[in-house]
HTML snippet that shows the backbone in 3Dmol.js (N, CA, C, O; Angstrom):
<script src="https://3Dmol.org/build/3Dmol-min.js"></script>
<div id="view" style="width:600px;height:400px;position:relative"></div>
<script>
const pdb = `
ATOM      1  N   UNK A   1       4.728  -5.993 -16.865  1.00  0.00           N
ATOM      2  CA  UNK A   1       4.398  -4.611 -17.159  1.00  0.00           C
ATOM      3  C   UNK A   1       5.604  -3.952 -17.799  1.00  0.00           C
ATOM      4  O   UNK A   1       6.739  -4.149 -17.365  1.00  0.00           O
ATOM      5  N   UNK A   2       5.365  -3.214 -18.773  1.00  0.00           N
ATOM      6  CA  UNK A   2       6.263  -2.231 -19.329  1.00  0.00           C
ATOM      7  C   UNK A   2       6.575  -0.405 -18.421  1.00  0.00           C
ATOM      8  O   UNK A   2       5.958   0.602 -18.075  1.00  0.00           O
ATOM      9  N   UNK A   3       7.518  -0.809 -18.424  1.00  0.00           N
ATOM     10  CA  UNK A   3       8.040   1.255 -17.734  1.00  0.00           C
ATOM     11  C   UNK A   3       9.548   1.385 -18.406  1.00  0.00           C
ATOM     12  O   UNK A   3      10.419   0.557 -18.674  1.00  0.00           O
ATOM     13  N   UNK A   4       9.423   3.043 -18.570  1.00  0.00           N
ATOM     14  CA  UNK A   4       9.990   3.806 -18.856  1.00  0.00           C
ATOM     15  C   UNK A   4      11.612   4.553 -17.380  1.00  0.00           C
ATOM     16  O   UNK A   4      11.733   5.293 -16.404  1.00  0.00           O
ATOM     17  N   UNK A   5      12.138   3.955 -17.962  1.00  0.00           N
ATOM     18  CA  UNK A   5      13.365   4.308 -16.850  1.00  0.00           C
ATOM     19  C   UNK A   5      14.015   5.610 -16.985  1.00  0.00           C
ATOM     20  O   UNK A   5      14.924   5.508 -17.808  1.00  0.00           O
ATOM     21  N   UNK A   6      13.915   6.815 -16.501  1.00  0.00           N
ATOM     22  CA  UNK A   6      14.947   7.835 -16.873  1.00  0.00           C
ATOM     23  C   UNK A   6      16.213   7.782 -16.485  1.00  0.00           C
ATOM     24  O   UNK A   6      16.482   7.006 -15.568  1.00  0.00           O
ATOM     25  N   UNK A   7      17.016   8.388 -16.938  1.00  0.00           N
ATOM     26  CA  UNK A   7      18.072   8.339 -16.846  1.00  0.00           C
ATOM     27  C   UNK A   7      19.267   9.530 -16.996  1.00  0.00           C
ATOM     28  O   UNK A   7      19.407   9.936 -18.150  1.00  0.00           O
ATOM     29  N   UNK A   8      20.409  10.324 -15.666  1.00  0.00           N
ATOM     30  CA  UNK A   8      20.677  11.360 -15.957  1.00  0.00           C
ATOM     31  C   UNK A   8      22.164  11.206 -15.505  1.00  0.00           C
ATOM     32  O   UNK A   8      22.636  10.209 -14.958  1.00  0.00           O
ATOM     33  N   UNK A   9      22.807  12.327 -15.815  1.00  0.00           N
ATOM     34  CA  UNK A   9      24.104  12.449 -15.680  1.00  0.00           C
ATOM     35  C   UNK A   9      24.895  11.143 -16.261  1.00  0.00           C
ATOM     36  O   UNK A   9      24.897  10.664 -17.395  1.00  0.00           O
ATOM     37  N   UNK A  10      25.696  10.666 -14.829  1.00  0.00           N
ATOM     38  CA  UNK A  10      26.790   9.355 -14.734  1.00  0.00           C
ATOM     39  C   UNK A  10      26.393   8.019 -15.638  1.00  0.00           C
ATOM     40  O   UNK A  10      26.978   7.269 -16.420  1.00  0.00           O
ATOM     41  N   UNK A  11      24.858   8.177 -14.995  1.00  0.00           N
ATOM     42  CA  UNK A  11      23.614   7.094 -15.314  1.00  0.00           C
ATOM     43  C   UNK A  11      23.286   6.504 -16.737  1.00  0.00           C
ATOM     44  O   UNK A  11      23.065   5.348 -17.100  1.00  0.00           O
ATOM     45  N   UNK A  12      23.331   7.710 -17.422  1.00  0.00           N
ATOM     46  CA  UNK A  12      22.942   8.123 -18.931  1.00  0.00           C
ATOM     47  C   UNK A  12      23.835   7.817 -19.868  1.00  0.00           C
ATOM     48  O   UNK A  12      23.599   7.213 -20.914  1.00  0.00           O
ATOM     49  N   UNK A  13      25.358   8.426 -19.322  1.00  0.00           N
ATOM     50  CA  UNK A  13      26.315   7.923 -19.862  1.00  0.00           C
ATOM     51  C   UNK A  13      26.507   6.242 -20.256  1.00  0.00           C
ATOM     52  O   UNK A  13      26.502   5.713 -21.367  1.00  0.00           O
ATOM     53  N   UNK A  14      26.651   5.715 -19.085  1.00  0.00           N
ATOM     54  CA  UNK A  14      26.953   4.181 -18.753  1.00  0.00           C
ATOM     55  C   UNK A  14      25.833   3.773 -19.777  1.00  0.00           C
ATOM     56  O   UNK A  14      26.313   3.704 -20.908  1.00  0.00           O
ATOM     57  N   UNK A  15      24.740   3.535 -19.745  1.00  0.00           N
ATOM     58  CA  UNK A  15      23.254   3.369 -20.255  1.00  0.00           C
ATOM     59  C   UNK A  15      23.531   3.799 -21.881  1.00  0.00           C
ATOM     60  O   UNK A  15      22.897   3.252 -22.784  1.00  0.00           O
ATOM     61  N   UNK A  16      24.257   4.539 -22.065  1.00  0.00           N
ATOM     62  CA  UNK A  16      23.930   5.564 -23.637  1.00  0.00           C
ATOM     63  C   UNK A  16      22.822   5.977 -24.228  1.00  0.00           C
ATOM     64  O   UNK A  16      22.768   6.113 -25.451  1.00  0.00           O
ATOM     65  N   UNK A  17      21.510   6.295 -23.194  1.00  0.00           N
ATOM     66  CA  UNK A  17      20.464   7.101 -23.120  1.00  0.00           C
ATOM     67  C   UNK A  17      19.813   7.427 -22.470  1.00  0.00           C
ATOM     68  O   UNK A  17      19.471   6.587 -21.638  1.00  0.00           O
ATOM     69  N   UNK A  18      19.475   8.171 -22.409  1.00  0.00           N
ATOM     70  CA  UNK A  18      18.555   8.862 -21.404  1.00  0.00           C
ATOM     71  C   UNK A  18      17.050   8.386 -20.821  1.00  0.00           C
ATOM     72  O   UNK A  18      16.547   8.988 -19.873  1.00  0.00           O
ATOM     73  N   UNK A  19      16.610   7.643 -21.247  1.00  0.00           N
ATOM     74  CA  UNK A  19      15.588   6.275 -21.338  1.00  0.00           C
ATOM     75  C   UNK A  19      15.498   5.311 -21.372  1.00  0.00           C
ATOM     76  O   UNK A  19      15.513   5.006 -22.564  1.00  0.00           O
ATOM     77  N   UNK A  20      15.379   4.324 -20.680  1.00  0.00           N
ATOM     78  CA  UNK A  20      15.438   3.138 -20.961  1.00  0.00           C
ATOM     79  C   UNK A  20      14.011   2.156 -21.074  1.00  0.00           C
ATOM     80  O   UNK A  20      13.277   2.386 -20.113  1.00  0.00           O
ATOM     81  N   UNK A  21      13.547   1.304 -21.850  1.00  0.00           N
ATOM     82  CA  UNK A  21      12.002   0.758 -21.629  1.00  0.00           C
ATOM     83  C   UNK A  21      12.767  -0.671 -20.369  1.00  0.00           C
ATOM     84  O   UNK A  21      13.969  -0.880 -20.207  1.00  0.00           O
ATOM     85  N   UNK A  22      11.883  -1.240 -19.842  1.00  0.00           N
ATOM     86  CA  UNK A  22      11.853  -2.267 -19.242  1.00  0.00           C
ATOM     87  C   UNK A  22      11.001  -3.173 -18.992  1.00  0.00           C
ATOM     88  O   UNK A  22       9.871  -2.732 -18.783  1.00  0.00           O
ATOM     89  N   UNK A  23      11.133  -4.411 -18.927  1.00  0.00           N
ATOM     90  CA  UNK A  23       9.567  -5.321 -18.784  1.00  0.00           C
ATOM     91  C   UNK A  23       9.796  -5.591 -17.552  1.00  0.00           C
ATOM     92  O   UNK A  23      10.999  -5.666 -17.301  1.00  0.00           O
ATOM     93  N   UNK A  24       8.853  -5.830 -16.369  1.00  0.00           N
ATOM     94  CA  UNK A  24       9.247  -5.867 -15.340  1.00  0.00           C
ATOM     95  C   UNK A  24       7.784  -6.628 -14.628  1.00  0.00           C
ATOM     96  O   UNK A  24       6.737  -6.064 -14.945  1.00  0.00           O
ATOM     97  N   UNK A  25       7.697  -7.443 -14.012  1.00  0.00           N
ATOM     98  CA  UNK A  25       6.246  -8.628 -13.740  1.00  0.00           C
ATOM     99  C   UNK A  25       5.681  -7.560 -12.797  1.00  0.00           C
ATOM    100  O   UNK A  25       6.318  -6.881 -11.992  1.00  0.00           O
ATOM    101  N   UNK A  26       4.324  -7.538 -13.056  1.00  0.00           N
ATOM    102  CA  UNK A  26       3.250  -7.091 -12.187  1.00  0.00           C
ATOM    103  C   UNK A  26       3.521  -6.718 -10.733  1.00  0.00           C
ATOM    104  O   UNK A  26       4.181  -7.695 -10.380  1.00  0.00           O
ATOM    105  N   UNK A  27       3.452  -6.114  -9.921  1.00  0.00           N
ATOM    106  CA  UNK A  27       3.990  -5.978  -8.580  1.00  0.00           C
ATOM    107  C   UNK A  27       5.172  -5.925  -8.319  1.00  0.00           C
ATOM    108  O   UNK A  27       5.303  -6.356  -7.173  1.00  0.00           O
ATOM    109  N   UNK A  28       6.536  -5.512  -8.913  1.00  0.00           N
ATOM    110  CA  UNK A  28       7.360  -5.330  -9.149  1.00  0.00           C
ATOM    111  C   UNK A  28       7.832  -4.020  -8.012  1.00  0.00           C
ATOM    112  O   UNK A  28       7.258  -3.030  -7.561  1.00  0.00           O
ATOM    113  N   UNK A  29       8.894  -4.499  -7.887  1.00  0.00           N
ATOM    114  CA  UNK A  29       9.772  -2.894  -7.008  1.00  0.00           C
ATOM    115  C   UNK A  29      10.638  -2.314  -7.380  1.00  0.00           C
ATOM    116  O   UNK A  29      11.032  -2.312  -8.547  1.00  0.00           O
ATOM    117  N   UNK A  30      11.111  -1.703  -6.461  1.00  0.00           N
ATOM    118  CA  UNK A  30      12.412  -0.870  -6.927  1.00  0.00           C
ATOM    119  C   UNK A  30      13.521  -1.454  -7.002  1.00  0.00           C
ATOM    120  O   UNK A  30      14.362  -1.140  -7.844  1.00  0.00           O
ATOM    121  N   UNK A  31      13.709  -2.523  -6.011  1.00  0.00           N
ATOM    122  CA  UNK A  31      14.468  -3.813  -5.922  1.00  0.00           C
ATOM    123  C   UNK A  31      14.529  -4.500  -6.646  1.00  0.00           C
ATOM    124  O   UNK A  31      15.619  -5.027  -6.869  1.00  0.00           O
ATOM    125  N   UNK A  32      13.471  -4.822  -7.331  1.00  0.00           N
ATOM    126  CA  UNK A  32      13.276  -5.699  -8.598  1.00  0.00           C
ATOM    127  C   UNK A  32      13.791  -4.873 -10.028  1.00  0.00           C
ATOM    128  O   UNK A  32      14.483  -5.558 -10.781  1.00  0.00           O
ATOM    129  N   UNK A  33      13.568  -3.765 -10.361  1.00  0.00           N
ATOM    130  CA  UNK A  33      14.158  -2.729 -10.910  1.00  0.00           C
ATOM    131  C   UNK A  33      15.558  -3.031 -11.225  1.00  0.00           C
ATOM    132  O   UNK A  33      16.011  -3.178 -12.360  1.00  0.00           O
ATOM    133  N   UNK A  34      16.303  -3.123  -9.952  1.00  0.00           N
ATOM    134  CA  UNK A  34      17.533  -2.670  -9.573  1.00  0.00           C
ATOM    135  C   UNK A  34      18.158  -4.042 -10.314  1.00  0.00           C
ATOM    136  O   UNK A  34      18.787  -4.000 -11.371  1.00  0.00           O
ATOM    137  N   UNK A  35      17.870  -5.244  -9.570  1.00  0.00           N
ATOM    138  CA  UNK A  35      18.179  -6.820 -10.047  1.00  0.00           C
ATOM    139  C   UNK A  35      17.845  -6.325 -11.943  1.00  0.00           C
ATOM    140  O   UNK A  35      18.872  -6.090 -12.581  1.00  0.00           O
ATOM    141  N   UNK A  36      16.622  -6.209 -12.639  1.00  0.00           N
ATOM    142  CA  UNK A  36      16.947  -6.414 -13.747  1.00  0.00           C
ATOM    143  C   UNK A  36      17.832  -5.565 -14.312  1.00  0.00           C
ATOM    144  O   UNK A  36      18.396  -6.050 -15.293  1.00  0.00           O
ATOM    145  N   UNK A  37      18.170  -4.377 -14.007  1.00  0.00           N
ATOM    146  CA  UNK A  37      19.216  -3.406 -14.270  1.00  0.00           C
ATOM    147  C   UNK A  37      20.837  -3.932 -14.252  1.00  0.00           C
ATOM    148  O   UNK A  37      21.638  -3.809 -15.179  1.00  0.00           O
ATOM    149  N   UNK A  38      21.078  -4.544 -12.946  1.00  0.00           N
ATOM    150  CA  UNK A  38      22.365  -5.453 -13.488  1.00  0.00           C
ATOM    151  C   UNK A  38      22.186  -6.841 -14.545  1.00  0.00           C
ATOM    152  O   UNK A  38      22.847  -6.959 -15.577  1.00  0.00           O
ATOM    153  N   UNK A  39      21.432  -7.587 -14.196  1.00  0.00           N
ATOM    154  CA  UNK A  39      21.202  -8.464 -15.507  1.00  0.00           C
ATOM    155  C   UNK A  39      21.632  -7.762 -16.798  1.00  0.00           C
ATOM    156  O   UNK A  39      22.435  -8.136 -17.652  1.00  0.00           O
ATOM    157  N   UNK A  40      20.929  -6.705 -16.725  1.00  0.00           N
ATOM    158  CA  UNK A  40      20.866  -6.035 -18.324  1.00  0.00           C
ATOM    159  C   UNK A  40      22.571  -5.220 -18.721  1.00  0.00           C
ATOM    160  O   UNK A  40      23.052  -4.848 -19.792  1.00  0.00           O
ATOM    161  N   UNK A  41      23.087  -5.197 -17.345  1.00  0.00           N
ATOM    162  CA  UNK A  41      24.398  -3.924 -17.595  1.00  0.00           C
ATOM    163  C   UNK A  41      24.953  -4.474 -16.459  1.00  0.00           C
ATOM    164  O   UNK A  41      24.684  -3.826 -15.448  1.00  0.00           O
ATOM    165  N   UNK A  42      25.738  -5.597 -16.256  1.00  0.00           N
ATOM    166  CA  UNK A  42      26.425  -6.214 -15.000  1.00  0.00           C
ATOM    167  C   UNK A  42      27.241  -5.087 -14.825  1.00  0.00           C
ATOM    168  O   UNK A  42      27.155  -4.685 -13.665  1.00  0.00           O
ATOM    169  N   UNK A  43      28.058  -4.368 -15.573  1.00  0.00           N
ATOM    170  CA  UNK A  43      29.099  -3.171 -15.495  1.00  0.00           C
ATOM    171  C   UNK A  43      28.525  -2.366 -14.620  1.00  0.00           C
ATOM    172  O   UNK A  43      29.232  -1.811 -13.778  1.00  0.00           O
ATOM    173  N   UNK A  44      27.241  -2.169 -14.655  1.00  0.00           N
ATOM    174  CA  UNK A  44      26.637  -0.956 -13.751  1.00  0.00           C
ATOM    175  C   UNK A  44      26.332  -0.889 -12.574  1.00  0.00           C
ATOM    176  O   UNK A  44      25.928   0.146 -12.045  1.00  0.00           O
ATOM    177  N   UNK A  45      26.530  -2.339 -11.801  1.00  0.00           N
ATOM    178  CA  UNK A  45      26.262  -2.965 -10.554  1.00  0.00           C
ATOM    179  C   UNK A  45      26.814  -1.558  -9.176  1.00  0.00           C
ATOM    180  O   UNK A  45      26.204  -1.011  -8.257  1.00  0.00           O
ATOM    181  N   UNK A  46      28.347  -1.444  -9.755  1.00  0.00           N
ATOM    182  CA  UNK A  46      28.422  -0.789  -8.610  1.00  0.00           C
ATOM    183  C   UNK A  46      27.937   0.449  -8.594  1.00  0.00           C
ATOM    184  O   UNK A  46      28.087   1.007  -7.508  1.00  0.00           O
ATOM    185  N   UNK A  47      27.286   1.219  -9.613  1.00  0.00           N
ATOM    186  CA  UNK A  47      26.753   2.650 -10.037  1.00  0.00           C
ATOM    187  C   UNK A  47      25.165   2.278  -9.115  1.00  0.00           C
ATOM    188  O   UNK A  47      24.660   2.852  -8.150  1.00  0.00           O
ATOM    189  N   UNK A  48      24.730   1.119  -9.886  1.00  0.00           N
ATOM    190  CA  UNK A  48      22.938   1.326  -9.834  1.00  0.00           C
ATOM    191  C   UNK A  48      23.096   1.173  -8.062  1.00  0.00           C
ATOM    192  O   UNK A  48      22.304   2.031  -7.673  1.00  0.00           O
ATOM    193  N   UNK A  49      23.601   0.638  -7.031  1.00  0.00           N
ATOM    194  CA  UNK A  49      23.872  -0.048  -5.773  1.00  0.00           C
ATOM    195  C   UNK A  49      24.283   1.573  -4.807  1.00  0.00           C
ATOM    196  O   UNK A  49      24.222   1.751  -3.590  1.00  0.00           O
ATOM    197  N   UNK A  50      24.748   2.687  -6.053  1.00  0.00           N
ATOM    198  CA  UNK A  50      24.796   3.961  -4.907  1.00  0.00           C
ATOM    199  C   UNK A  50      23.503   4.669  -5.352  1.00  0.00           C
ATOM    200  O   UNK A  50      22.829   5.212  -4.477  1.00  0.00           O
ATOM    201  N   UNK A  51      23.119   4.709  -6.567  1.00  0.00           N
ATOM    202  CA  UNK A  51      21.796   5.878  -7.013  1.00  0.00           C
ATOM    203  C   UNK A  51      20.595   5.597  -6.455  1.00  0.00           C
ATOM    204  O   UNK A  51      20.210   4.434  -6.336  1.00  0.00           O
ATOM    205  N   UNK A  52      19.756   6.829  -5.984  1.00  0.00           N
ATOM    206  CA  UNK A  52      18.918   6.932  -5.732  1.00  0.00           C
ATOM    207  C   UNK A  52      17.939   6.762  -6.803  1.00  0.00           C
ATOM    208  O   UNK A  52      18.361   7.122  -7.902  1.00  0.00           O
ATOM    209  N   UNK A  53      16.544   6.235  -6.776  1.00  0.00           N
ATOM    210  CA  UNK A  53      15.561   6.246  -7.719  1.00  0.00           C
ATOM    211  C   UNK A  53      14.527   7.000  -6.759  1.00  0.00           C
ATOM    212  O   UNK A  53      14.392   7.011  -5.536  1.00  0.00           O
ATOM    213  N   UNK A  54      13.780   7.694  -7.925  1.00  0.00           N
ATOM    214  CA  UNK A  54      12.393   8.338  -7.538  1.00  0.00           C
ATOM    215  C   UNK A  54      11.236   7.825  -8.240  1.00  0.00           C
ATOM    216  O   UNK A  54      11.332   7.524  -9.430  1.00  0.00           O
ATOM    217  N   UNK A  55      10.051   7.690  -7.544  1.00  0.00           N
ATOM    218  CA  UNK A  55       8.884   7.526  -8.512  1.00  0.00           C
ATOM    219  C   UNK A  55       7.351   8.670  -8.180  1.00  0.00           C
ATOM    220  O   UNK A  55       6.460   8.826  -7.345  1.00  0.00           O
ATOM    221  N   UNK A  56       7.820   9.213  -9.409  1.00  0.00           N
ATOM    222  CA  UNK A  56       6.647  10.243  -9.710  1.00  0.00           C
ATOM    223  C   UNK A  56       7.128  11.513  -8.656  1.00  0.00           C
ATOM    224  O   UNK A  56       6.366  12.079  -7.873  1.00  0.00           O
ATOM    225  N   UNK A  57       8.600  11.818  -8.838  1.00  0.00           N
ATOM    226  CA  UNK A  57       9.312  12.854  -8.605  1.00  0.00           C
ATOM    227  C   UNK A  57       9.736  13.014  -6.769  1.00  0.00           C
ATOM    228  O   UNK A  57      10.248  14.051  -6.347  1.00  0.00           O
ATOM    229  N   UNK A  58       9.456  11.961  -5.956  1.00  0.00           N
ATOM    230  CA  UNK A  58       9.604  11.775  -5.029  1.00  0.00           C
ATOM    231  C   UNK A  58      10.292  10.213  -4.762  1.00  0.00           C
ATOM    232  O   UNK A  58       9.898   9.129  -5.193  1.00  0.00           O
ATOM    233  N   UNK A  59      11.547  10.548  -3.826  1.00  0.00           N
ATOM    234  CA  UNK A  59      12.650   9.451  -3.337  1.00  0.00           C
ATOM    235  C   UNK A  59      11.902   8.003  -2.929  1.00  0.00           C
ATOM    236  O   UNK A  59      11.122   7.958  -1.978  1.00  0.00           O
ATOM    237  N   UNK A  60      12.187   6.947  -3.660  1.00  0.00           N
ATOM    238  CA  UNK A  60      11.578   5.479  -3.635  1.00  0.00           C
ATOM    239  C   UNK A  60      12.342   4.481  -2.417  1.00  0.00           C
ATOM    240  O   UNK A  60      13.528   4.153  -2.424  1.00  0.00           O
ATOM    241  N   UNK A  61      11.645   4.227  -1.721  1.00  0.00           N
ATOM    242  CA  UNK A  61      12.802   2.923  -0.903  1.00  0.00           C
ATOM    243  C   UNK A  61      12.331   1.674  -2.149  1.00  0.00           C
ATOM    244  O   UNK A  61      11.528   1.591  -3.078  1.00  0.00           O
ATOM    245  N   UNK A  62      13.116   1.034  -1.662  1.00  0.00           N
ATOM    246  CA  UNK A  62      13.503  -0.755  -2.507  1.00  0.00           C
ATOM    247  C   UNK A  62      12.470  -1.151  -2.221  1.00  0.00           C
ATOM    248  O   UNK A  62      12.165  -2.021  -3.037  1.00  0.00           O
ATOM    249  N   UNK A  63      11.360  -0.945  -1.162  1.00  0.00           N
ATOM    250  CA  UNK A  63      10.099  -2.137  -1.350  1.00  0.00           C
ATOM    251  C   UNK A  63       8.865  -1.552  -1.812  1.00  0.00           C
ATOM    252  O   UNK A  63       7.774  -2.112  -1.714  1.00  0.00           O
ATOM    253  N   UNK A  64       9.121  -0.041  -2.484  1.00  0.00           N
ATOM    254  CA  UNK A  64       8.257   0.307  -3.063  1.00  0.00           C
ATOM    255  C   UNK A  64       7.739  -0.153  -4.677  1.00  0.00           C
ATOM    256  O   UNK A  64       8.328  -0.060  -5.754  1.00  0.00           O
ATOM    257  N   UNK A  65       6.393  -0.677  -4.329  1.00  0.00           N
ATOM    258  CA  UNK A  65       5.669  -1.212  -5.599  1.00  0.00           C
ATOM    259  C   UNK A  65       5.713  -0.252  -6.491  1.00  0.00           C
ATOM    260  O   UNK A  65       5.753   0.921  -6.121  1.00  0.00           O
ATOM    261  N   UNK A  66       5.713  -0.625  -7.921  1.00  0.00           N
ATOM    262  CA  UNK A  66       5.751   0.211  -9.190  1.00  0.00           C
ATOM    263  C   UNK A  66       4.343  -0.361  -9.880  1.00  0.00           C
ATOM    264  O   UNK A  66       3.843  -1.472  -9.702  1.00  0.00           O
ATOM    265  N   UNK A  67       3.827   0.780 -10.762  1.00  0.00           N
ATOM    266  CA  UNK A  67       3.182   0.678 -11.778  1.00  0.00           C
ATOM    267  C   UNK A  67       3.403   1.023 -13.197  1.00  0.00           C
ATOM    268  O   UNK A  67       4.564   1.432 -13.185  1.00  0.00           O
ATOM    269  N   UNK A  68       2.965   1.102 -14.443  1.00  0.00           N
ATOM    270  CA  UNK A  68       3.260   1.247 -15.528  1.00  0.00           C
ATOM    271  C   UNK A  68       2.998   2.948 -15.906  1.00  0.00           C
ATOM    272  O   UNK A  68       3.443   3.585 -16.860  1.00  0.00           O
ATOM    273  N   UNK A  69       1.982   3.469 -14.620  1.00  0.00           N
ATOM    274  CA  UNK A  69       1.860   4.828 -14.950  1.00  0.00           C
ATOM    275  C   UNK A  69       3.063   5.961 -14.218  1.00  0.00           C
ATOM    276  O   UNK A  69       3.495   7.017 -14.679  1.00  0.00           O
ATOM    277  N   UNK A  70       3.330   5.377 -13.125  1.00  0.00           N
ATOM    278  CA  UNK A  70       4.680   6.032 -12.626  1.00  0.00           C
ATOM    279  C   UNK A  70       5.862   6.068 -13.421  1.00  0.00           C
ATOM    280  O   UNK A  70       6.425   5.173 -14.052  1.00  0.00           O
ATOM    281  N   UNK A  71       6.158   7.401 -13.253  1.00  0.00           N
ATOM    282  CA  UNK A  71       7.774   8.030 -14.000  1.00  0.00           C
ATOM    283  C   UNK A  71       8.582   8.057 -12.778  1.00  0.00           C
ATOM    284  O   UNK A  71       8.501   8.678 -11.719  1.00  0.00           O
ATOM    285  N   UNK A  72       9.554   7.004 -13.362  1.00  0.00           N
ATOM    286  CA  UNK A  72      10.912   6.368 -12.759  1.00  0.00           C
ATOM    287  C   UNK A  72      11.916   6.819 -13.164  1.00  0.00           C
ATOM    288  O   UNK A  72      12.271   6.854 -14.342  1.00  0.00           O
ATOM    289  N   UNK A  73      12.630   7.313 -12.005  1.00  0.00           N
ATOM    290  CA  UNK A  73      14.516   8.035 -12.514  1.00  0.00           C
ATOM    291  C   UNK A  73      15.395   7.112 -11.522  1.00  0.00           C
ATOM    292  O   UNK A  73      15.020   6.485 -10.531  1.00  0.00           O
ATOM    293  N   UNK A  74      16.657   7.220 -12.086  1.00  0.00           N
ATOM    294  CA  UNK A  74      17.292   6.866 -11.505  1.00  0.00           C
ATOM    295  C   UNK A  74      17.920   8.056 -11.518  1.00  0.00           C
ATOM    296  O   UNK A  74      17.927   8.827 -12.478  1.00  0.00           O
ATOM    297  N   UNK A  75      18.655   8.293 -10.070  1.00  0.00           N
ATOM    298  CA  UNK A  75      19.657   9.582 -10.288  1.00  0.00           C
ATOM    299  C   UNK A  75      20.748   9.035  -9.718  1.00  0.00           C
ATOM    300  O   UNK A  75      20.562   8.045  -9.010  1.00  0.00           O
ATOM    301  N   UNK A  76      22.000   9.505  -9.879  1.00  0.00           N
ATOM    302  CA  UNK A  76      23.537   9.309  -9.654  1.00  0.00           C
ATOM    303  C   UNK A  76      23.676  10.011  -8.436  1.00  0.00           C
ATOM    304  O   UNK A  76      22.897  10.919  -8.145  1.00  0.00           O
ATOM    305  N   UNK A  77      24.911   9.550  -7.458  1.00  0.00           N
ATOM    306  CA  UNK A  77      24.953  10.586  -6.428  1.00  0.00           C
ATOM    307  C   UNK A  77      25.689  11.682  -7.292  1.00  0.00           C
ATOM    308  O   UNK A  77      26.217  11.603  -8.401  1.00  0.00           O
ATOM    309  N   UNK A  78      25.569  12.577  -6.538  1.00  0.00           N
ATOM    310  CA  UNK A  78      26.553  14.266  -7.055  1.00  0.00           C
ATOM    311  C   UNK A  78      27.282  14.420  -6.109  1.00  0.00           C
ATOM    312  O   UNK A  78      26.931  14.395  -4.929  1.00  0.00           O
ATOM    313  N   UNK A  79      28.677  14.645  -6.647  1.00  0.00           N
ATOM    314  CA  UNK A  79      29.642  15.732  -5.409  1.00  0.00           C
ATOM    315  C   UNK A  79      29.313  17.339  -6.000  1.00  0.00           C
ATOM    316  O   UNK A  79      28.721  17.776  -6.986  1.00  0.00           O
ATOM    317  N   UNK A  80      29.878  17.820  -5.087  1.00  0.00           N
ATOM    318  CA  UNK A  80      30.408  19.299  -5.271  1.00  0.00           C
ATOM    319  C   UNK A  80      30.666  20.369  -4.440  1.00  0.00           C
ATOM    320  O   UNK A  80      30.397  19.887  -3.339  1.00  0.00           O
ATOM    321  N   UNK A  81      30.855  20.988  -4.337  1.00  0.00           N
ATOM    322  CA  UNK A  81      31.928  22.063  -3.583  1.00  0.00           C
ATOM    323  C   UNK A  81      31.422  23.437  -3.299  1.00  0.00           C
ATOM    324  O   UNK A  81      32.154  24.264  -2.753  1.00  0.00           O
TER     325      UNK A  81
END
`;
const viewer = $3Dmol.createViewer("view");
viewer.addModel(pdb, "pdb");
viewer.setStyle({}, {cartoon: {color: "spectrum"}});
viewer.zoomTo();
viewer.render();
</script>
């Protein structure tokens, strides 16, 4: 299956866009997500390993199944003061 990865702040940077497409096999997770994300950007291992992902605007655990119609973010942690 094909999905659309968003992408913001820290995330976006590393990435150099704000989108990313991905092919990702049928029944696929967030976990699975995560694995092709370092494949694709080994550099990003220790970034993708703190960010949270959401699907369809609500916080994903790792064994949550994906579909091709869900909008996927990854978000960066934030500090601030």
């Amino acid at each position: 299956m094909n999905i659309e990865l968003l992408l913001f702040a820290s995330a976006k940077d590393l990435f150099g866009e704000s989108q990313i497409p991905l092919k990702l096999p049928t029944g696929a997770t967030i976990a699975d997500l995560k694995s092709a994300l370092i494949k694709r950007q080994p550099e990003a291992a220790s970034l993708i390993g703190r960010c949270a992902f959401s699907v369809d605007q609500q916080y994903a655990t790792d064994d949550m199944e994906l579909n091709p119609n869900h909008e996927i973010a990854m978000i960066p942690p934030v500090s601030g003061g």
